[in-house]
C-alpha positions in Angstrom: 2.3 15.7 40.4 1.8 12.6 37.7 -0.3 10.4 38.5 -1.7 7.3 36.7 -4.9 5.0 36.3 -3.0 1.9 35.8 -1.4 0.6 39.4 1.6 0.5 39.8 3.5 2.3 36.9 6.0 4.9 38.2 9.9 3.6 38.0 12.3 5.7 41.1 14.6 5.7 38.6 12.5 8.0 35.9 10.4 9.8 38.5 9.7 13.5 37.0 11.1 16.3 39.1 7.7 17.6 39.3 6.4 14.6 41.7 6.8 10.8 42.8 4.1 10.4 40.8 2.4 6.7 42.0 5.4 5.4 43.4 5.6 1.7 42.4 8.6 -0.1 43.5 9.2 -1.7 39.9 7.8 -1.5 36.4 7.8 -5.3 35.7 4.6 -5.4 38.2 2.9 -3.9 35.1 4.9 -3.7 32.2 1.8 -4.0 30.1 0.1 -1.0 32.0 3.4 0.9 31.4 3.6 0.8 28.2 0.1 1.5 27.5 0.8 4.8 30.0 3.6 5.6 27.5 2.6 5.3 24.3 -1.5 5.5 24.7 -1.9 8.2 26.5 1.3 10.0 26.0 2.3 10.8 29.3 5.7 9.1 29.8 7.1 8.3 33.0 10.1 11.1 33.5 8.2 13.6 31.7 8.6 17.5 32.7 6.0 18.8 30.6 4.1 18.4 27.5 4.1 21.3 24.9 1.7 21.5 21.9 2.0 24.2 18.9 0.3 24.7 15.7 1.7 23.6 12.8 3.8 26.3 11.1 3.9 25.6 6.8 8.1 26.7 6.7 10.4 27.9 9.0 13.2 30.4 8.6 15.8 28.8 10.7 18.8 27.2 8.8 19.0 23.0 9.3 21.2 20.5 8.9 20.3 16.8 9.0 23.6 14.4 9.9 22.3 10.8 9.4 21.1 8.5 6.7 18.5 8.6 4.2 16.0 6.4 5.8 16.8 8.6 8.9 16.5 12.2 6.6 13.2 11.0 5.0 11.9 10.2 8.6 13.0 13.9 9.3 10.7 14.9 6.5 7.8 13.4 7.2 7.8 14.3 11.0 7.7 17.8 10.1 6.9 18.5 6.5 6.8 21.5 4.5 8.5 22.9 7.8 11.6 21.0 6.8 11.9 22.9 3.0 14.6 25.2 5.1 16.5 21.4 6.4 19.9 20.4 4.0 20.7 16.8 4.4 24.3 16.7 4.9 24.4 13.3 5.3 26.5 10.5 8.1 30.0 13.0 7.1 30.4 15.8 9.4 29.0 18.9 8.7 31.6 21.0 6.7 32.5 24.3 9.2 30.8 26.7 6.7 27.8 24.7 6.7 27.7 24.8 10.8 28.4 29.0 10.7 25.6 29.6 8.8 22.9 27.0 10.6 20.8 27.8 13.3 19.5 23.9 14.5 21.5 20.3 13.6 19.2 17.5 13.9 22.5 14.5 14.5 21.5 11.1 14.3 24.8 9.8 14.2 26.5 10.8 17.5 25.6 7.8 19.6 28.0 6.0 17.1 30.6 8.6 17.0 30.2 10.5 20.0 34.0 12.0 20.0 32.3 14.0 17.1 30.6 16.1 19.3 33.7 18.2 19.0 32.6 19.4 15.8 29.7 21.8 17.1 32.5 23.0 20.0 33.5 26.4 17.7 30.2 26.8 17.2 28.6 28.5 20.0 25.3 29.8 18.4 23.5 26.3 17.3 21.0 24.2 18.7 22.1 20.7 18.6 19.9 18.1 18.5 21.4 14.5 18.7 19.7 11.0 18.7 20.2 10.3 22.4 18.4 6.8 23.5 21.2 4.6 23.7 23.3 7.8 25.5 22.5 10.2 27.9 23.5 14.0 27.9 25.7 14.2 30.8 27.6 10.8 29.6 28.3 13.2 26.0 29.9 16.1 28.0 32.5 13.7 28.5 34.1 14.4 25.7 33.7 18.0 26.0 36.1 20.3 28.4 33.0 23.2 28.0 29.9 22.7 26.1 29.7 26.0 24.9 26.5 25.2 22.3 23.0 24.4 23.4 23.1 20.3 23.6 20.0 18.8 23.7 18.7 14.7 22.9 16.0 13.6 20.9 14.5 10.4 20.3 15.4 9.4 16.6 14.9 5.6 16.7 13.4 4.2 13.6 9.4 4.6 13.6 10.0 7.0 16.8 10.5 10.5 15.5 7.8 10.4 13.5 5.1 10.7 15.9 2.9 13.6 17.5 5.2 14.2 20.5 9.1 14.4 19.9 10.6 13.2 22.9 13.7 15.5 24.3 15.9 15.9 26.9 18.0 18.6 28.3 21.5 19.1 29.1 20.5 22.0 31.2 16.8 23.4 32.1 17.9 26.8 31.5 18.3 25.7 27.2 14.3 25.2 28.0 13.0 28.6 26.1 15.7 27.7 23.5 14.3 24.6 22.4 10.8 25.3 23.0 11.0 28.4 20.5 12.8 26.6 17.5 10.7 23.4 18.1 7.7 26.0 18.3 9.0 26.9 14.9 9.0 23.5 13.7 5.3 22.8 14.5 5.6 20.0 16.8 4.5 18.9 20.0 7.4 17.4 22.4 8.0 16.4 25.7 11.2 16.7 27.8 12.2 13.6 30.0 15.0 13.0 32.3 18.3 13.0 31.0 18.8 8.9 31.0 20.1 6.4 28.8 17.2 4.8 26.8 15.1 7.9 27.7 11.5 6.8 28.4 9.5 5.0 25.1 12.5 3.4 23.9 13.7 1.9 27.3 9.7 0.7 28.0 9.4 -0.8 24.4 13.2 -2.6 24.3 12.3 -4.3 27.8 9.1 -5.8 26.5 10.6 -7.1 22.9 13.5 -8.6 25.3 11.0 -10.4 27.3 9.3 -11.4 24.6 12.5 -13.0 23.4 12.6 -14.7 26.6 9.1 -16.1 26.1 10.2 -17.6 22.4 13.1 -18.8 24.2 11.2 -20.9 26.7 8.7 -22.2 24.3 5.7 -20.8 25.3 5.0 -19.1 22.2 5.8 -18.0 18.7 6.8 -14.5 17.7 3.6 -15.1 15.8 1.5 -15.7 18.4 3.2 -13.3 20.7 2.7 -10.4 18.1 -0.9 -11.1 17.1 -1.7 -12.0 21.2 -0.1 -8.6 22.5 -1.8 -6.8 19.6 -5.6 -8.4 20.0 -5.1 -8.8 23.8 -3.8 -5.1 25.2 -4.8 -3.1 21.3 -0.9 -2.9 20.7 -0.4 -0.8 17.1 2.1 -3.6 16.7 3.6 -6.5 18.5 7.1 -6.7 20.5 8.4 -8.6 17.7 7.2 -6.2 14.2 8.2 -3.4 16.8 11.7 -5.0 17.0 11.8 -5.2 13.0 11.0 -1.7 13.0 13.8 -0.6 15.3 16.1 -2.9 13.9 17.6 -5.5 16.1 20.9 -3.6 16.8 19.6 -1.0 17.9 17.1 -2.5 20.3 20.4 -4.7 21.3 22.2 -1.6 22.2 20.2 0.2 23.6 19.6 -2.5 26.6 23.4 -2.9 26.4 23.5 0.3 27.3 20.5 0.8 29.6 22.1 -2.6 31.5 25.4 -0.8 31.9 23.8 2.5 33.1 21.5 0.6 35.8 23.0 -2.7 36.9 19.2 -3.9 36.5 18.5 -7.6 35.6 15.3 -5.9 33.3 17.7 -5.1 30.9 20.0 -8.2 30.8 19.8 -9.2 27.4 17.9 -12.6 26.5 20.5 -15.2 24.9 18.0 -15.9 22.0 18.1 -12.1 20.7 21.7 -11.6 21.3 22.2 -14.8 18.8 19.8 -13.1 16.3 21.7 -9.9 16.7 25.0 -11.4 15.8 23.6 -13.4 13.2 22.4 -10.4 11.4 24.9 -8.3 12.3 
């Protein structure tokens, strides 16, 4: 069972199968405490286990990287001279011949496209990987009669791959031994969580830029203030606001678009002031 220092932290709707954990009611009793839980002492709520290897120089597997540049030099960063094997195909689909001969996709651009899925259907022997926060797993088969691959989500939000713990999820627990063994290979310590739209960090952190929108909005405070406050107050790395600028504002739209439609819950119901900002920039 998970259990927590902070009060008050554990969500029913991301309880890990393992426990109920502390068994709060809501997160926005402690959405600072939360987040802290998350990202500070990386144990997020939902999580199933937390697997560390040692860094492996290369890797033998075949990869192909569907996304776009900024995305693909995230990709090489997060696992280095491990990723000398990766081709970067870039946001086309991966050419058939390509997909025959690869072992492991890394796609960032399903949540986009996710019809495309279809692709990796004549495919049976890859390991799919696709950038799941604004989708969940189960929601992708849709547009499958058989997933007859190994399907599984990753977090691949700006600023969020490239971090010590790669956050997954699984279409099915039995892929476990699959993914644990090429991400082995990779060198890099992940964590699978609860297949759920927004997974676990980028749900937490979209909530608190969105109330921090709300604060803006009601004149309390600057995004100046709110940034520099959250970061000297509760030793943020950065504040809701840089943290949105990282993400990009659509994507932390979406992904509470998203999260709201999957849940119903008013926690995700966008503030007015970032949806004008989002369709001003979009």
């Amino acid at each position: 069972m998970l259990k927590a220092t902070v009060p008050c932290l554990q969500s029913p709707s991301l309880t890990a199968k393992a426990g109920p954990g502390v068994g709060c009611s809501s997160w926005e009793r402690n959405p600072i405490g939360l987040f802290l839980y998350t990202l500070c002492l990386k144990i997020p709520l939902g999580v199933r286990g937390i697997f560390s290897f040692a860094a492996k120089s290369e890797t033998n597997m075949k990869i192909l990287v569907v996304g776009n540049s900024a995305q693909w030099e995230e990709f090489q960063a997060k696992f280095g001279e491990a990723a000398a094997s990766a081709t970067f195909i870039g946001e086309t689909l991966p050419p058939h011949e390509e997909l025959a001969s690869a072992q492991l996709v890394f796609d960032f651009t399903v949540s986009d496209s996710p019809e495309a899925i279809e692709i990796y259907q004549s495919h049976p022997h890859l390991l799919v990987l696709v950038d799941a926060p604004k989708l969940s797993l189960a929601g992708l088969r849709f547009y499958l009669d058989e997933v007859d691959f190994t399907l599984v989500g990753f977090n691949g939000l700006p600023g969020m791959l490239n971090r010590p713990l790669l956050e997954v999820s699984l279409l099915h627990e039995a892929d476990h031994n699959q993914v644990s063994g090429a991400l082995k290979d990779l060198g890099t310590e992940f964590r699978v969580v609860q297949d759920r739209v927004g997974m676990v960090t980028p749900r937490v952190v979209c909530m608190i830029i969105n109330e921090a929108f709300y604060t803006v909005q009601e004149g309390t405070a600057s995004e100046e203030d709110i940034d520099q406050g959250m970061k000297l107050g509760t030793n943020y790395p950065k504040g809701p606001f840089e943290w949105c600028t990282e993400l990009g504002i659509e994507n932390v739209y979406e992904l509470l678009e998203a999260v709201y439609e999957d849940t119903k819950d008013e926690r995700y119901k966008i503030c007015p002031l970032m949806k004008r900002r989002y369709l001003m920039e979009a």
